[in-house]
N, CA and C atoms of all chains as a GROMACS GRO file, in nm:
protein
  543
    1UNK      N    1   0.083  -0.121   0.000
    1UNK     CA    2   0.000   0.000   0.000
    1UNK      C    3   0.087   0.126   0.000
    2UNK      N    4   0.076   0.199  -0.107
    2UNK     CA    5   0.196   0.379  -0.119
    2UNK      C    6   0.101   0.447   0.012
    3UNK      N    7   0.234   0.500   0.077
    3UNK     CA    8   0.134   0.617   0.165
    3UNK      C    9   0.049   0.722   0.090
    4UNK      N   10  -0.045   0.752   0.145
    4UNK     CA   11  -0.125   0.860   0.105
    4UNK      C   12  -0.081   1.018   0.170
    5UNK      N   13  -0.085   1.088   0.087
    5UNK     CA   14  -0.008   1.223   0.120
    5UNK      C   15  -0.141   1.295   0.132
    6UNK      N   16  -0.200   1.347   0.231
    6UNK     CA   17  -0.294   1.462   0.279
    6UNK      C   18  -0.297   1.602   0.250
    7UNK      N   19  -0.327   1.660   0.142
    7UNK     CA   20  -0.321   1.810   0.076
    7UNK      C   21  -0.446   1.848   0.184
    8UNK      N   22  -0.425   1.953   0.286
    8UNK     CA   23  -0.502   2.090   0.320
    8UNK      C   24  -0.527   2.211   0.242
    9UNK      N   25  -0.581   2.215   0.162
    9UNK     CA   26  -0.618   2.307   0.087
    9UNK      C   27  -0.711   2.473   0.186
   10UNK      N   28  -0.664   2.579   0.207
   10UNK     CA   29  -0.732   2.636   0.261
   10UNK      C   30  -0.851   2.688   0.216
   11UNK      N   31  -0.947   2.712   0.336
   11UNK     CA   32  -1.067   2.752   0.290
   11UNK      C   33  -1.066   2.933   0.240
   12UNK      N   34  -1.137   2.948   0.167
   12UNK     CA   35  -1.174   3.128   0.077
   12UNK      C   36  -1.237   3.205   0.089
   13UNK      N   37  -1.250   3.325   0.128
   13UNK     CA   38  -1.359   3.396   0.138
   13UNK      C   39  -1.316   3.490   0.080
   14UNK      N   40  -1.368   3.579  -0.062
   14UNK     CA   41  -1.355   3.657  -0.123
   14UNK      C   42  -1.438   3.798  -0.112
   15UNK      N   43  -1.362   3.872  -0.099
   15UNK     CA   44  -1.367   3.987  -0.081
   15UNK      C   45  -1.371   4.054   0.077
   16UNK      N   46  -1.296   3.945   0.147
   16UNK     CA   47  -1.321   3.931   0.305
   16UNK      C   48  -1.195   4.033   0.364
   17UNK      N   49  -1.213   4.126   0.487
   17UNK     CA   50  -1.111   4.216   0.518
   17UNK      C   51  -1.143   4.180   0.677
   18UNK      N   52  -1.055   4.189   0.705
   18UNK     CA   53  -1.030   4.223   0.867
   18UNK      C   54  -1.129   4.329   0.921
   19UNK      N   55  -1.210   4.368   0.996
   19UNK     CA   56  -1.262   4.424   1.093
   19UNK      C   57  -1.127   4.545   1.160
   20UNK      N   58  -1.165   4.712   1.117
   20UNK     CA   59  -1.082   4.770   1.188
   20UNK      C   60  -1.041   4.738   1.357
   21UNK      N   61  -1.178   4.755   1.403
   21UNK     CA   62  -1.176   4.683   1.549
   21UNK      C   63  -1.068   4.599   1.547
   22UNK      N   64  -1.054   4.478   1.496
   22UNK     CA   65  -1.018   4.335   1.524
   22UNK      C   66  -0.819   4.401   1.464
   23UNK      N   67  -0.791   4.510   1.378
   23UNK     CA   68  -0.689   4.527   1.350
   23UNK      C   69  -0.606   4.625   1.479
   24UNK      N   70  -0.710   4.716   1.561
   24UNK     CA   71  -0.689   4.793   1.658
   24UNK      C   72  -0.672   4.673   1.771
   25UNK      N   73  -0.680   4.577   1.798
   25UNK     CA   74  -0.724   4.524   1.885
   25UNK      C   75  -0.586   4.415   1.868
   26UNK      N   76  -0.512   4.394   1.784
   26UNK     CA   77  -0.389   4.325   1.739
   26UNK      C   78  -0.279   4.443   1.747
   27UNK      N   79  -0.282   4.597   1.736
   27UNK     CA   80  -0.220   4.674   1.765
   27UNK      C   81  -0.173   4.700   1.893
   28UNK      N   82  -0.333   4.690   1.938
   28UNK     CA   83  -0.283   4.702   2.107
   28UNK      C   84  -0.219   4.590   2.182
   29UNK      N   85  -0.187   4.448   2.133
   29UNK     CA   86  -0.136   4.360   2.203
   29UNK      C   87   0.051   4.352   2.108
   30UNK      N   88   0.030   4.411   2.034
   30UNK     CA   89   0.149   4.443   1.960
   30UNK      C   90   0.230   4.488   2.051
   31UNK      N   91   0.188   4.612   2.105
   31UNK     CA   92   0.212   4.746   2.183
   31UNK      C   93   0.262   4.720   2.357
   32UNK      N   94   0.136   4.595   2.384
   32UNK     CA   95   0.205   4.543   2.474
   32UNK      C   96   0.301   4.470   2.524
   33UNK      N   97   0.315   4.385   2.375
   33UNK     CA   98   0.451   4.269   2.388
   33UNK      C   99   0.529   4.351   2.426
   34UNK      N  100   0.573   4.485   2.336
   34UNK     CA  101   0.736   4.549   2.267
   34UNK      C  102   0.720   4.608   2.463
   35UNK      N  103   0.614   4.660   2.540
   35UNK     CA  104   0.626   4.731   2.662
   35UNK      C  105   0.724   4.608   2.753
   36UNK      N  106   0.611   4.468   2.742
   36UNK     CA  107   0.693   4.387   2.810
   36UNK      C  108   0.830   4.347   2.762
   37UNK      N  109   0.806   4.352   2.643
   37UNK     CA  110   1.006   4.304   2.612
   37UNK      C  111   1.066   4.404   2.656
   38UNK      N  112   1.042   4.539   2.615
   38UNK     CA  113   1.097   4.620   2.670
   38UNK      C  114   1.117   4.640   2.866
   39UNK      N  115   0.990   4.602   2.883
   39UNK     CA  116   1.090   4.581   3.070
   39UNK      C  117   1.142   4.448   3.091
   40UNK      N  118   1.104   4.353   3.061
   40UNK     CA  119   1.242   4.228   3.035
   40UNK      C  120   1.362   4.269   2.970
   41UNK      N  121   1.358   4.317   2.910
   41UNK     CA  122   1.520   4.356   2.844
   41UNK      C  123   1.593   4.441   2.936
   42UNK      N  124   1.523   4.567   3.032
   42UNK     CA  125   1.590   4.628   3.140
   42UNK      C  126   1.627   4.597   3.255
   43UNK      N  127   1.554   4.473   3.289
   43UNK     CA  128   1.498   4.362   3.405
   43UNK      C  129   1.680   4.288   3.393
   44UNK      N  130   1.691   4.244   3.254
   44UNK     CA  131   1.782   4.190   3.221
   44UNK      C  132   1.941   4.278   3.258
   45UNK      N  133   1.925   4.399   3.234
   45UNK     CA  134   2.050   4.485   3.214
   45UNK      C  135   2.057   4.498   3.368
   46UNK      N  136   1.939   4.507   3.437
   46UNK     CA  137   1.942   4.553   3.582
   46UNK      C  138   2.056   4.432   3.645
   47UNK      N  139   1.996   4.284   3.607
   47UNK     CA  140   1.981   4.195   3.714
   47UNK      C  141   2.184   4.121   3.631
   48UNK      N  142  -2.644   5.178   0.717
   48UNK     CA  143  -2.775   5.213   0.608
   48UNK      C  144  -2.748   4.987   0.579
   49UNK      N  145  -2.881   4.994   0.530
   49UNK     CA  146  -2.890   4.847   0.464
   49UNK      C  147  -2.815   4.812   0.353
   50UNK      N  148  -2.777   4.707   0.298
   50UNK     CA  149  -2.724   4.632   0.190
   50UNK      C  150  -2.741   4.508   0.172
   51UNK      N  151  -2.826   4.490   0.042
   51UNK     CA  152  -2.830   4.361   0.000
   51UNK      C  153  -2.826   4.294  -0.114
   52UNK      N  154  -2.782   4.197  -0.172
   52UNK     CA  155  -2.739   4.105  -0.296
   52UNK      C  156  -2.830   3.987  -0.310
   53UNK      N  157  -2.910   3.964  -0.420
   53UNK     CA  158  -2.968   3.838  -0.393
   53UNK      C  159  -2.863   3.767  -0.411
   54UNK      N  160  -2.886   3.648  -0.381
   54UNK     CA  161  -2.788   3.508  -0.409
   54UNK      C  162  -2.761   3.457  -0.520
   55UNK      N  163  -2.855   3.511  -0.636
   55UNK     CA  164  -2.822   3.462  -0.753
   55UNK      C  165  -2.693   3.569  -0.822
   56UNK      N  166  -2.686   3.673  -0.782
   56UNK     CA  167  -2.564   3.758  -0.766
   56UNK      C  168  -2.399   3.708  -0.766
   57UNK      N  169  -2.400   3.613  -0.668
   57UNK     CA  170  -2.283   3.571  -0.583
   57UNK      C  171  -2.294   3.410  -0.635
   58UNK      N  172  -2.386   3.385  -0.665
   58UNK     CA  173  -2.416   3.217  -0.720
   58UNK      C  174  -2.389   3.198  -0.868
   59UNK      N  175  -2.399   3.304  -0.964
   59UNK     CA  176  -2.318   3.330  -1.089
   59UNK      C  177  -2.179   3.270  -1.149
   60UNK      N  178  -2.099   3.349  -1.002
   60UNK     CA  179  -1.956   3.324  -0.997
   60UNK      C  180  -1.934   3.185  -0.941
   61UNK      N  181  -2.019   3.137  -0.854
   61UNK     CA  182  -1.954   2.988  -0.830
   61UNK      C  183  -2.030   2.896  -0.891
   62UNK      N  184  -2.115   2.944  -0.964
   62UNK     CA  185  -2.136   2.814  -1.073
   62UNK      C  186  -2.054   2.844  -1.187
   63UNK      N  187  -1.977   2.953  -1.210
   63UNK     CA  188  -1.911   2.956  -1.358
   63UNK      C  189  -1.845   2.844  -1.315
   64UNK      N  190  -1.735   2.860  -1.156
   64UNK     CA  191  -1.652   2.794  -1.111
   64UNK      C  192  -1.690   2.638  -1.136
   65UNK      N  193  -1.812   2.589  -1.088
   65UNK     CA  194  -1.900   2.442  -1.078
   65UNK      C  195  -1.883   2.402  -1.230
   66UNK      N  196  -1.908   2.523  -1.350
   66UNK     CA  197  -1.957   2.425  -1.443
   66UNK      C  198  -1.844   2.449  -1.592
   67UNK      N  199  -1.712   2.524  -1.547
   67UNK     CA  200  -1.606   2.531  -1.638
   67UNK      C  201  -1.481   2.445  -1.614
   68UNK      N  202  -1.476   2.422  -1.427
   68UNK     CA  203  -1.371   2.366  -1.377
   68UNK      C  204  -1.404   2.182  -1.419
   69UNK      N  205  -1.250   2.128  -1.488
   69UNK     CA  206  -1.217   2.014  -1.508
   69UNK      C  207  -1.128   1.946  -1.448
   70UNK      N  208  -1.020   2.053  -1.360
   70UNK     CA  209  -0.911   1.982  -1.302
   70UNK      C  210  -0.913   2.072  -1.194
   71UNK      N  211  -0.816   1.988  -1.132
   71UNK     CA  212  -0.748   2.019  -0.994
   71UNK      C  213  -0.613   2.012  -1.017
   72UNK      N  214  -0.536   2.092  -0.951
   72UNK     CA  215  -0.354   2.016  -0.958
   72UNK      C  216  -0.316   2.054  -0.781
   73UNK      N  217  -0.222   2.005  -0.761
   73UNK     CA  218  -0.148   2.032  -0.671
   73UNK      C  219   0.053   2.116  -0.709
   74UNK      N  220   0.038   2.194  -0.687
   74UNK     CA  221   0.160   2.262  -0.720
   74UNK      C  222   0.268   2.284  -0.619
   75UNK      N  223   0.356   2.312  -0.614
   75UNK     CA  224   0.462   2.377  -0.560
   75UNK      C  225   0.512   2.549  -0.558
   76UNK      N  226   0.478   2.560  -0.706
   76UNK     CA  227   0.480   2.748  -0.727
   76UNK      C  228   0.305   2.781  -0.785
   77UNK      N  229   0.330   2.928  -0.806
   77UNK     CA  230   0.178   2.924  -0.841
   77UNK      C  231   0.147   2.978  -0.972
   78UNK      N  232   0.081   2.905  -1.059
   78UNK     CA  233   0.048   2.898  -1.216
   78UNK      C  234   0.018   3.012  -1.273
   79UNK      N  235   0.074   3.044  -1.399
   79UNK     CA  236   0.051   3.165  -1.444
   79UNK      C  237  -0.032   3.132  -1.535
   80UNK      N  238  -0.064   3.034  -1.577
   80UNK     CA  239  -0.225   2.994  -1.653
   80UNK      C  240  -0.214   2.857  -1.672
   81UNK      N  241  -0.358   2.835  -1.719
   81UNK     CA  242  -0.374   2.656  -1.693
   81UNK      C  243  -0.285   2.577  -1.750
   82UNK      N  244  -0.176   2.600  -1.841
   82UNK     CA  245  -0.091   2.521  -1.921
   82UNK      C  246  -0.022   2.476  -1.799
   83UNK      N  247   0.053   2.567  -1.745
   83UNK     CA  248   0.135   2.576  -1.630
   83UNK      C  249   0.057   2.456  -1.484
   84UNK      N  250  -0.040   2.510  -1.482
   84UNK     CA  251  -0.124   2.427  -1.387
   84UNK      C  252  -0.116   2.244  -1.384
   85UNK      N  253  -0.132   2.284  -1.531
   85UNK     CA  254  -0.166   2.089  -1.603
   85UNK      C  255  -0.038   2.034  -1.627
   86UNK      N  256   0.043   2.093  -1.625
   86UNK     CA  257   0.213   2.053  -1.664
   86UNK      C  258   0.254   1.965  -1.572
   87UNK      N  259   0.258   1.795  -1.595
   87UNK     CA  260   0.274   1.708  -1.512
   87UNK      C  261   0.449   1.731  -1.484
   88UNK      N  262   0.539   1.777  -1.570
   88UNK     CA  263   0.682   1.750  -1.540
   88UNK      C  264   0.734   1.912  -1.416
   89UNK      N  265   0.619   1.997  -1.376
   89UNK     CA  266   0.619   2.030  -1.228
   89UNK      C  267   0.526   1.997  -1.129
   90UNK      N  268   0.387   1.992  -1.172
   90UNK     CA  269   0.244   1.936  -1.096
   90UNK      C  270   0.309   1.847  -1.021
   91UNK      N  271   0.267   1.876  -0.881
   91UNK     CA  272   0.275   1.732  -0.781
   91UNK      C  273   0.177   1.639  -0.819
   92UNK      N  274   0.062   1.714  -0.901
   92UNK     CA  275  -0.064   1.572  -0.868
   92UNK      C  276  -0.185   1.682  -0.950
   93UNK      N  277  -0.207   1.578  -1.039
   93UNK     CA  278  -0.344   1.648  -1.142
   93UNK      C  279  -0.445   1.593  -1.115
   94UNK      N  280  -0.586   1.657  -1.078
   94UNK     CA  281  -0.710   1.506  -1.067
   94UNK      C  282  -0.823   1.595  -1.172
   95UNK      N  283  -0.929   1.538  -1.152
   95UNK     CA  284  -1.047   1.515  -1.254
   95UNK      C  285  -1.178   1.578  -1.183
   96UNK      N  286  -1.218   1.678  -1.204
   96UNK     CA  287  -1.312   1.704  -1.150
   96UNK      C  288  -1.434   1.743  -1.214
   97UNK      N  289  -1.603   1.721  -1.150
   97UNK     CA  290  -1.712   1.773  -1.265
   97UNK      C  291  -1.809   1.868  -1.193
   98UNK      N  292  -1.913   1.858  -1.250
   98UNK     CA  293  -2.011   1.930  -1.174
   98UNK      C  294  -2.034   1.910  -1.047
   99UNK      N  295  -2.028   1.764  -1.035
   99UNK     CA  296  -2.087   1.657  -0.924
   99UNK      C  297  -2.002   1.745  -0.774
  100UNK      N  298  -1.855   1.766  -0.826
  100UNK     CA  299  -1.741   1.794  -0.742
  100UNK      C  300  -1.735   1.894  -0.653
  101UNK      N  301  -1.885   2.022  -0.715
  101UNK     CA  302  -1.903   2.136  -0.658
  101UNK      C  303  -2.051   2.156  -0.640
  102UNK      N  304  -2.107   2.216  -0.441
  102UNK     CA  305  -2.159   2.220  -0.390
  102UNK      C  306  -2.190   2.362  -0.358
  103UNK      N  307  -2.267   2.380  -0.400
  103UNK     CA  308  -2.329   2.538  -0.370
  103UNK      C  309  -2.418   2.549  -0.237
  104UNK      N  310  -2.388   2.614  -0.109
  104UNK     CA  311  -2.481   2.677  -0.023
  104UNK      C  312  -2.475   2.778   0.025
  105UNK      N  313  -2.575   2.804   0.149
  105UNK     CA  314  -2.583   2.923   0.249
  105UNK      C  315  -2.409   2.914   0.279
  106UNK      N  316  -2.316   3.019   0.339
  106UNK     CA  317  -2.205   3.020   0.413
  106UNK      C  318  -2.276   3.104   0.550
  107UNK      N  319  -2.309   2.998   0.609
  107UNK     CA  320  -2.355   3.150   0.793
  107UNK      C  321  -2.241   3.152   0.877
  108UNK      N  322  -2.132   3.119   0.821
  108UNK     CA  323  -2.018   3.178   0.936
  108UNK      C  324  -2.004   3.289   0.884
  109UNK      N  325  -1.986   3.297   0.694
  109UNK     CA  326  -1.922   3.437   0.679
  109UNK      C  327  -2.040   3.543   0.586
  110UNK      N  328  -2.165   3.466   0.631
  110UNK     CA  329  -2.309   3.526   0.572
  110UNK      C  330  -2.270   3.583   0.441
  111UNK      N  331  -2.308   3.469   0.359
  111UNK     CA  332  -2.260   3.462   0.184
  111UNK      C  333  -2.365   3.322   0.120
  112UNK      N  334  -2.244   3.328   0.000
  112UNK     CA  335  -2.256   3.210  -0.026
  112UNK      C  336  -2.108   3.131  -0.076
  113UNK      N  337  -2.162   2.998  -0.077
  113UNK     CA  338  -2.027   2.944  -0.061
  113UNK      C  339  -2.026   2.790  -0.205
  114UNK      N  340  -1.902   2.784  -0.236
  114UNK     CA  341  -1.892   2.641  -0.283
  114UNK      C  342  -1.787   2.555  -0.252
  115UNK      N  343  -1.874   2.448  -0.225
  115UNK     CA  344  -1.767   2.328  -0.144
  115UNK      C  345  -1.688   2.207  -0.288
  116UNK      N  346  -1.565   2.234  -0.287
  116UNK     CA  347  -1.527   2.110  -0.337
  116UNK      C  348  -1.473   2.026  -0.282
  117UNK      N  349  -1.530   1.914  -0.313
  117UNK     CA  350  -1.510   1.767  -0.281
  117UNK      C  351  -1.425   1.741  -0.305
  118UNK      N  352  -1.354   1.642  -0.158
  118UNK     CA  353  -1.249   1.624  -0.187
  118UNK      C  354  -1.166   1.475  -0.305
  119UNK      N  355  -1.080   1.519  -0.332
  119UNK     CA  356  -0.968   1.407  -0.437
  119UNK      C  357  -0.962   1.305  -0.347
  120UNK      N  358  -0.915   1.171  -0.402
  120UNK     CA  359  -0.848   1.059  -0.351
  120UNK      C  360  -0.784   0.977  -0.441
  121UNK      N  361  -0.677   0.943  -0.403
  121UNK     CA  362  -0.639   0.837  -0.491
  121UNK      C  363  -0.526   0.859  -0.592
  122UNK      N  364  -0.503   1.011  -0.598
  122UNK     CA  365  -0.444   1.074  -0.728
  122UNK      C  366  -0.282   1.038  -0.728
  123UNK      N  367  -0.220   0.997  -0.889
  123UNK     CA  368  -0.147   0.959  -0.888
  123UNK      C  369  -0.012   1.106  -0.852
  124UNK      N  370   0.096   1.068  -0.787
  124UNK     CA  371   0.229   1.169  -0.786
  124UNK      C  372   0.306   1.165  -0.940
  125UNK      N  373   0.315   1.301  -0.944
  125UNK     CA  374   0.332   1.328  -1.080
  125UNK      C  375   0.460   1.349  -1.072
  126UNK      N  376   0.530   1.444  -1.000
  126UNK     CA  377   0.665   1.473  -0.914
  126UNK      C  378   0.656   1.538  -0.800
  127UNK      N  379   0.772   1.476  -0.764
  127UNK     CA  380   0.823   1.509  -0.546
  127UNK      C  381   0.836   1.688  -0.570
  128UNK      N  382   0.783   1.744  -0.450
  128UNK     CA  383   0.857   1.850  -0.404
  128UNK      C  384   0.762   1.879  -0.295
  129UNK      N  385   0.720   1.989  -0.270
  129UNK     CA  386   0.706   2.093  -0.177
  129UNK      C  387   0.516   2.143  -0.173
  130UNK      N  388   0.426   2.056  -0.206
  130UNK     CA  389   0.285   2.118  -0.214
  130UNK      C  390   0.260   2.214  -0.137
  131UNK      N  391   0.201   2.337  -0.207
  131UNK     CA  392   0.185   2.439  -0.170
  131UNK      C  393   0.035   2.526  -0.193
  132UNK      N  394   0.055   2.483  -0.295
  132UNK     CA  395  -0.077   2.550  -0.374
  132UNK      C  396  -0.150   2.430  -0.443
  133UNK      N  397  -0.280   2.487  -0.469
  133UNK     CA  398  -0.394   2.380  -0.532
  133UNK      C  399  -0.444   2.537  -0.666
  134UNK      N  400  -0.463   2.449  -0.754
  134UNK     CA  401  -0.518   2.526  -0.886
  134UNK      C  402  -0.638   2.440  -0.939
  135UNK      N  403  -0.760   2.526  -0.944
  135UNK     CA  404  -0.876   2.481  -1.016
  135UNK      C  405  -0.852   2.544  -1.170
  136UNK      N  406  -0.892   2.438  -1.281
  136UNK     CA  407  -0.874   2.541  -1.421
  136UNK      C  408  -0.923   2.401  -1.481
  137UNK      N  409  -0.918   2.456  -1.691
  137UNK     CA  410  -0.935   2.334  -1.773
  137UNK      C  411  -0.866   2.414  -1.852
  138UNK      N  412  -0.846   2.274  -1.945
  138UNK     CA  413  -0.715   2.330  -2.050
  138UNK      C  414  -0.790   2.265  -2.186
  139UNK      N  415  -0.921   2.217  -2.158
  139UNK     CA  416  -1.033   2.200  -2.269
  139UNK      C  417  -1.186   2.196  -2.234
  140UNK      N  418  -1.260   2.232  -2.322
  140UNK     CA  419  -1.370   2.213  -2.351
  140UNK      C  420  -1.430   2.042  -2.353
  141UNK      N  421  -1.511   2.076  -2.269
  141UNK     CA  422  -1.568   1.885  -2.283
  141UNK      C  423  -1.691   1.861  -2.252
  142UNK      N  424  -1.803   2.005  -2.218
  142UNK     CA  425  -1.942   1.941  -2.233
  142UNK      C  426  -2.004   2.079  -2.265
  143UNK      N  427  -2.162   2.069  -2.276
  143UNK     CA  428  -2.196   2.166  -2.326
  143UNK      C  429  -2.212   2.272  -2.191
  144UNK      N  430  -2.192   2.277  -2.078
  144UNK     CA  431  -2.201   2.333  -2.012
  144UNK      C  432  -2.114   2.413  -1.989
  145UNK      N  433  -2.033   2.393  -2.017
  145UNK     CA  434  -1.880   2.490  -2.012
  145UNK      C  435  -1.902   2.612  -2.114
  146UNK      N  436  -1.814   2.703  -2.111
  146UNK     CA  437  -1.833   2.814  -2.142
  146UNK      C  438  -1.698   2.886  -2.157
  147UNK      N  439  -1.580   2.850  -2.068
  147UNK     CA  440  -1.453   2.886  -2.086
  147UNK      C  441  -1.365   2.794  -2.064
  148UNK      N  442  -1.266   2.780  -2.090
  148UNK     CA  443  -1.108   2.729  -2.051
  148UNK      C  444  -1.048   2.819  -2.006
  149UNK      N  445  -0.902   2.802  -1.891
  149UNK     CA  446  -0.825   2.907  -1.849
  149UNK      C  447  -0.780   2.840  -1.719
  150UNK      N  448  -0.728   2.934  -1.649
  150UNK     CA  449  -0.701   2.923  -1.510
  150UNK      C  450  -0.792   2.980  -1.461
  151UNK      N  451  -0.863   2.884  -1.335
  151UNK     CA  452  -0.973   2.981  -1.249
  151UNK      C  453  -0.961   3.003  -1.100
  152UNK      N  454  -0.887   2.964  -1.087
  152UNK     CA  455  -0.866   2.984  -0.915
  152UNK      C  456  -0.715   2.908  -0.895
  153UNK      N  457  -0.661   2.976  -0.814
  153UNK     CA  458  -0.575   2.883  -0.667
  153UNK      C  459  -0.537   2.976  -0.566
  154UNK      N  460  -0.519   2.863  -0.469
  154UNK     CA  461  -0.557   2.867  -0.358
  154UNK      C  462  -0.392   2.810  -0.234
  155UNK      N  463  -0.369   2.869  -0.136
  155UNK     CA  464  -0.274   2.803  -0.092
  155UNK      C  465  -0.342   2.668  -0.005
  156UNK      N  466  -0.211   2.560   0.064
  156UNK     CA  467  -0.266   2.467   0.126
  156UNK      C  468  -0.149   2.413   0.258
  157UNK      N  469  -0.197   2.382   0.322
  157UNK     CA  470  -0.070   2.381   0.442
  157UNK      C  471  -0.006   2.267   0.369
  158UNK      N  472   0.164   2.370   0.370
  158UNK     CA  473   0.271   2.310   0.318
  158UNK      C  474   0.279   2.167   0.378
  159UNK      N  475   0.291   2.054   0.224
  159UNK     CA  476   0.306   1.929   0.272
  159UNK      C  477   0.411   1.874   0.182
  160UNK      N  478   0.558   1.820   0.196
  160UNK     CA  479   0.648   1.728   0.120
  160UNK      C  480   0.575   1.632   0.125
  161UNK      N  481   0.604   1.608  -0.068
  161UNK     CA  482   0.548   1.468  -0.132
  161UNK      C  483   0.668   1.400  -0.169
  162UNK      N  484   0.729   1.316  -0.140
  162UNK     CA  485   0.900   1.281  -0.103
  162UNK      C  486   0.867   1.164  -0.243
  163UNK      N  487   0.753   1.089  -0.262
  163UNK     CA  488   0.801   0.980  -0.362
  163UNK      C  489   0.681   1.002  -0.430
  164UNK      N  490   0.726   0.918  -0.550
  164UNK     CA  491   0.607   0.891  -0.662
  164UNK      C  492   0.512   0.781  -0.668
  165UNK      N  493   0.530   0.729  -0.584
  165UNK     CA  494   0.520   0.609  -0.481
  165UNK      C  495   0.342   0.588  -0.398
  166UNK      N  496   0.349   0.764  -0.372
  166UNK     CA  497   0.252   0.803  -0.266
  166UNK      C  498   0.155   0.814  -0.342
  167UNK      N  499   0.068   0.826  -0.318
  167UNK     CA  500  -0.107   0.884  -0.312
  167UNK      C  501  -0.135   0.983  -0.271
  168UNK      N  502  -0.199   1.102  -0.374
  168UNK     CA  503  -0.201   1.221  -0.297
  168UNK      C  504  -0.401   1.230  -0.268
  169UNK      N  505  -0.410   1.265  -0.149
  169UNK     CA  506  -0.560   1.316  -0.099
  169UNK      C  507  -0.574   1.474  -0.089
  170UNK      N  508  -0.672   1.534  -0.204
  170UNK     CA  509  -0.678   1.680  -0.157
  170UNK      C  510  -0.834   1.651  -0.079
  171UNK      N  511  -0.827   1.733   0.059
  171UNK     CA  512  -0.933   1.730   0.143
  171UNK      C  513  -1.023   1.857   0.056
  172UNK      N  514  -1.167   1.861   0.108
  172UNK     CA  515  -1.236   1.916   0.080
  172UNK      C  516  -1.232   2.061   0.107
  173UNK      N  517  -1.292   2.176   0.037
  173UNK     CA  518  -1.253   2.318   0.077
  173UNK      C  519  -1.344   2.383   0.026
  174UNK      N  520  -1.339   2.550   0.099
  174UNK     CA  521  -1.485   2.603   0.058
  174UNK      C  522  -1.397   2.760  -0.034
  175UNK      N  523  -1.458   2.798  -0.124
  175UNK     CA  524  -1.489   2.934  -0.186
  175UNK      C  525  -1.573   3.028  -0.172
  176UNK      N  526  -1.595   3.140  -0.104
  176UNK     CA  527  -1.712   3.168  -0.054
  176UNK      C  528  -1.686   3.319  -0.082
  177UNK      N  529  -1.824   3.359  -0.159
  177UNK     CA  530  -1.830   3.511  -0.152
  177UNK      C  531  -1.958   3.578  -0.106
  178UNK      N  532  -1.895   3.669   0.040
  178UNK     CA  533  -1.988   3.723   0.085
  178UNK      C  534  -2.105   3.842   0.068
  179UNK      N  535  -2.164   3.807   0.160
  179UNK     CA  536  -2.291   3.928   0.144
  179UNK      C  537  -2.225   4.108   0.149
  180UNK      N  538  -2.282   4.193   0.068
  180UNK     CA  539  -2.280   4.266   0.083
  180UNK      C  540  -2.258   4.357   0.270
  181UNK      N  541  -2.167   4.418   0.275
  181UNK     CA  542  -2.120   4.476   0.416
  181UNK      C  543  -2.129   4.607   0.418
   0.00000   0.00000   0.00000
């Protein structure tokens, strides 16, 4: 029996955009990583 | 303010899709027209598809409409590399329902190595869906 190889083909939605909300809302956790890296990285220089 | 499309609007475009599309391929890069698509000496995997293959309904996740193709089995490896992309198209005319040849769609697919010729390729089932007016 040849193995069978499994293609995932993704699903489509045309003419589909992100939700400003939902792009503000990925900004603000953006915003928070770089705050926390940014006090881990000083955390770091401190310690 | 309101907006609305009947369904036969949005049902146009995926029956051109239902009733022109003959093949499927599985690729590695992505086709600059159906020659390219059907070209077994890059195609990972060409299959056969008809009317039967495409399913027209409601979409209420993304409030539209949608078409489902059914998925492949069985299809022979044409050559090893890197599946990436899937291409719907025909590169002929073969019933009276058709209306064009060309490239009509592709689509990406989570990257899968097809290592031998050996294998069997399965494309799972997938939806096309164009929504309602927003």
């Amino acid at each position: 029996m040849p193995d069978v190889v499994k293609i995932l083909p993704a699903n489509n939605v045309m003419g589909h955009k992100p939700e400003t909300k939902d792009i503000n809302k990925l900004l603000d956790k953006l915003e928070q990583l770089l705050i926390d890296m940014e006090k881990g990285g000083n955390n770091g220089e401190m310690g | 303010m309101a907006k609305w499309a009947n369904d036969t609007v949005m049902d146009i475009s995926l029956n051109f899709l239902k009733n022109n599309t003959l093949k499927i391929s599985v690729l590695t890069n992505t086709p600059a027209n159906a020659a390219q698509a059907a070209d077994t000496s890059t195609a990972i995997s060409v299959g056969s598809l008809s009317t039967a293959s495409f399913t027209l309904s409601d979409d209420s996740t993304y409030s539209g409409r949608k078409v489902t193709i059914s998925s492949s089995t069985g299809l022979t490896v044409e050559t090893t590399g890197k599946a990436a992309y899937i291409a719907l198209f025909s590169t002929a005319t073969a019933n009276s329902t058709m209306t064009s040849t060309g490239l009509f769609y592709y689509t990406s697919c989570a990257t899968q190595t097809v290592g031998s010729t050996a294998n069997k390729i399965t494309i799972d089932a997938f939806t096309i869906t164009i929504q309602d007016p927003t």
